[in-house]
N, C-alpha and C positions, 0 to 999 in steps of 0.2 A: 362743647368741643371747639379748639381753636388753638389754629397755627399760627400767630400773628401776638407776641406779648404785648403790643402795642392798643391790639384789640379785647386783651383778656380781659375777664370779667371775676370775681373771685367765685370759689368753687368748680369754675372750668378745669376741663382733662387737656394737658399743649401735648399738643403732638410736633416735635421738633423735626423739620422738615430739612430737608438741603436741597438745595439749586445751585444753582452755574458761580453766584454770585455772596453765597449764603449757607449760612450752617445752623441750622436749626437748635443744634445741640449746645453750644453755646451760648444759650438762648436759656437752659432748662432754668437753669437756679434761679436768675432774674425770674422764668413766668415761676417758679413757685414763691417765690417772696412776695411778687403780687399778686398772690391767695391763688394760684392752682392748686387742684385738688392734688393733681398728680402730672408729672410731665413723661412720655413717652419717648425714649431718647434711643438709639443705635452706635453709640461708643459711650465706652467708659467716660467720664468725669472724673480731672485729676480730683483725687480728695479732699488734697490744700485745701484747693477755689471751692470746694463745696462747705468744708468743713469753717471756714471764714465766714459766711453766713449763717450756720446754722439755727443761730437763734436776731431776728431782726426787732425792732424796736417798733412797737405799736402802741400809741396811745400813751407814750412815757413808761412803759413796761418792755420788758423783753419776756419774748415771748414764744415759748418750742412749738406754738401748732403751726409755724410759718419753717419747721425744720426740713429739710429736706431729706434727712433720712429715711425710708422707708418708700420717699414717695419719689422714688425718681424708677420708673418701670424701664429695662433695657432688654430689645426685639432684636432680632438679626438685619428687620428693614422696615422704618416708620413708615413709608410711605403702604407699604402692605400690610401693616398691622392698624393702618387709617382704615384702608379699604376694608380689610377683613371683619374690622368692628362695626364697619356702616353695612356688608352684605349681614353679619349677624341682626342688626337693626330692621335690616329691609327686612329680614325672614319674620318679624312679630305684628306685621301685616297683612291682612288679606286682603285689602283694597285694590283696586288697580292701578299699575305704576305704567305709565304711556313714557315711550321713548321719542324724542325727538332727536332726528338727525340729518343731513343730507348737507351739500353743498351751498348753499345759499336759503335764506329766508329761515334758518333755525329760530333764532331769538323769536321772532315775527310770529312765527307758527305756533311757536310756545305759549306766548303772552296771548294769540286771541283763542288757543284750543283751551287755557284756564280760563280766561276771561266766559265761554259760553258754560263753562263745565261749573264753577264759583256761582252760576245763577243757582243751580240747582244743589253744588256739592261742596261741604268746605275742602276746598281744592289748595295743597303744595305743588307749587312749583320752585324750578332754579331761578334762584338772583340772578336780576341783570342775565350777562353770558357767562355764569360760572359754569363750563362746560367741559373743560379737563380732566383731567387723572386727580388732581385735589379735589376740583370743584363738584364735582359729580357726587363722591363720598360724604365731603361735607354738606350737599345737598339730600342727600338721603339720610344723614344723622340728623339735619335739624328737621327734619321730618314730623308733626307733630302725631303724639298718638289720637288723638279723633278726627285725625284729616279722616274724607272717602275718599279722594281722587290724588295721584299725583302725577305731575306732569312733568319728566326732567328731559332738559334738554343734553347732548350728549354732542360734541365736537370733536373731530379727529384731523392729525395731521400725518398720520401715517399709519400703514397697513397693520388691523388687526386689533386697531385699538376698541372700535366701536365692540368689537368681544368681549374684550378684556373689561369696558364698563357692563356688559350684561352680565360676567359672571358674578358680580355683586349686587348689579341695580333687582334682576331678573324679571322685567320689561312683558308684560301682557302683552302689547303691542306696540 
């Protein structure tokens, strides 16, 4: 999984994001020319712009598995159809998911309650402070399946958020 074409990887699923500054969606055809499986998008793509790529040049061949036909998936809101597919992910676990949260010392809290738990457990936790409404999702998608423990750290800057990541992460403690 990965919102970032700059980061993609081929066979990665882009989930096209928008922000203050950025449009995710804009973004689709580029991540699938560079090998996404599939891109997750919330508007239409004019067809032109898609239809102009549809077959790219690989290896002195051109080549339809880099088409974008089929593989462009459109939600009513990426950013909830991020979350939606990481609470479906959380749920194929029974391990324990610890939350981390509070005002000061998150990161810190994070990094030494995995560091004692990794003695004993192969322990995920969140990168760095990936701790937002992205970060938190994509920390529980890259989730491995034989972790035992996971550790996510959870950040908020306004009322109700820290909720809104439990109703996906759904946090033992």
């Amino acid at each position: 999984v990965q919102t970032d074409t700059r980061a993609l990887q081929k066979g990665d699923l882009f989930f096209a994001l928008k922000g203050p500054n950025f449009n995710g969606n804009l973004f689709a055809v580029q991540a699938l020319a560079a090998g996404a499986a599939y891109a997750i998008i919330d508007e239409e793509i004019d067809s032109a712009f898609v239809d102009g790529i549809e077959t790219v040049q690989t290896n002195g061949e051109k080549s339809s598995a880099h088409a974008p036909n089929g593989r462009l998936i459109v939600v009513p809101d990426v950013l909830t159809a991020l979350q939606d597919l990481a609470r479906h992910h959380r749920q194929q676990f029974t391990i324990p998911f610890i939350a981390i949260t509070g005002s000061n010392g998150k990161t810190t809290s994070k990094e030494l309650m995995a560091t004692v738990l990794s003695s004993h457990f192969k322990t995920h936790t969140t990168v760095g402070n990936l701790n937002n409404h992205i970060g938190v999702p994509l920390t529980l998608l890259r989730t491995p399946l034989d972790a035992q423990m996971a550790v996510i750290e959870m950040g908020a800057n306004h009322q109700k958020e820290i909720e809104s990541y439990c109703r996906y992460t759904l946090p033992e403690a």
